[in-house]
Each structure stands twice: as C-alpha cells, then as structure tokens.
N, C-alpha and C positions, 0 to 999 in steps of 0.2 A: 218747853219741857227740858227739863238739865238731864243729862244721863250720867250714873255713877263715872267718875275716872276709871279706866280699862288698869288693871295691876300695870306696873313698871314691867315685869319678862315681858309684856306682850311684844312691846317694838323689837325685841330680839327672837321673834317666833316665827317660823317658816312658815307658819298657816296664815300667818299675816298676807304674806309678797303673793298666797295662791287664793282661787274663791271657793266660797263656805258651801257650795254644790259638796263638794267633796266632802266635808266634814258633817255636813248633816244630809246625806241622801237622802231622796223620797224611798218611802218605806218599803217599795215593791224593787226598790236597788238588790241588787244580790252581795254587790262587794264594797268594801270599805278598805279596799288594797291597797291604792293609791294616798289615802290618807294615811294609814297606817305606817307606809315608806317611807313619808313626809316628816314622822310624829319618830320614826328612828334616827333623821339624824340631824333630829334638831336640839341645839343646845338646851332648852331649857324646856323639854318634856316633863321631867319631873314638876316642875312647877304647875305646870299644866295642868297635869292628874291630879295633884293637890291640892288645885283650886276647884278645878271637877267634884271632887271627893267634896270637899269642905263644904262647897256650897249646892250640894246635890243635883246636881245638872241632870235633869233628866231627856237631854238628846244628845246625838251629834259625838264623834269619835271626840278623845280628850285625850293629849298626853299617850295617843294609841292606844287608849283603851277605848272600848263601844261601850252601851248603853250595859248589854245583861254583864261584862266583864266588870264593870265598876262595881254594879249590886254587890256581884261575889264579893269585890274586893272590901267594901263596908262589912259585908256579914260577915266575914271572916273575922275583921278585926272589932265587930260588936262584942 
C-alpha cells in the first residue's frame, strides 16, 4: 500500500519527536494540555492548523486547536 507523502513542515514539528497518545486521546481523556503546550511552541503550528482546516480532520488536536475549536474556526470563516 503506498501512503500519501507526509507535507515537508512535518520533519520540523514537535509532534513529530513526541507520540500521537497526546494528540489524539481516547475520548474519555479530560485534557488535551500537554498537546496544546507542544502545538505553542512549535515552529510551524500554523501550518498545522492549515492543513487541519484544508483537509477536514476530524480528530486529534491540530496546530493546538481540538476537534469542536476547528468547527468554529471553518464556520466562522464559511
């Protein structure tokens, strides 16, 4: 099975070097803190969220945003 090339920002993304526990918790998790900390001070967050955005992710923190924060952020800008 071939899987898409990962975008170029990924090699430069902190979420990279930690595991995806964090970014996609099981649903009974309470906090997404730890990802969120991660997704501030990493270089290429915005890209992140962009790609989030772009191609509608529907899990998993993005760019530090969660799941219902993205919604907003598309129907805002619908």
């Amino acid at each position: 099975m071939n899987l898409p090339k990962p975008p170029p920002w990924v090699d430069k993304a902190l979420c990279a070097q930690v595991g995806a526990d964090e970014w996609f918790p099981e649903p009974e998790a309470t906090s997404t803190a730890t990802a969120r900390a991660i997704c501030a001070r990493c270089e290429v967050r915005l890209d992140c969220l962009n790609y989030a955005l772009a191609n509608n992710e529907p899990y998993g923190v993005w760019g530090g945003f969660g799941v219902a924060e993205r919604r907003r952020l598309r129907r805002s800008v619908a």
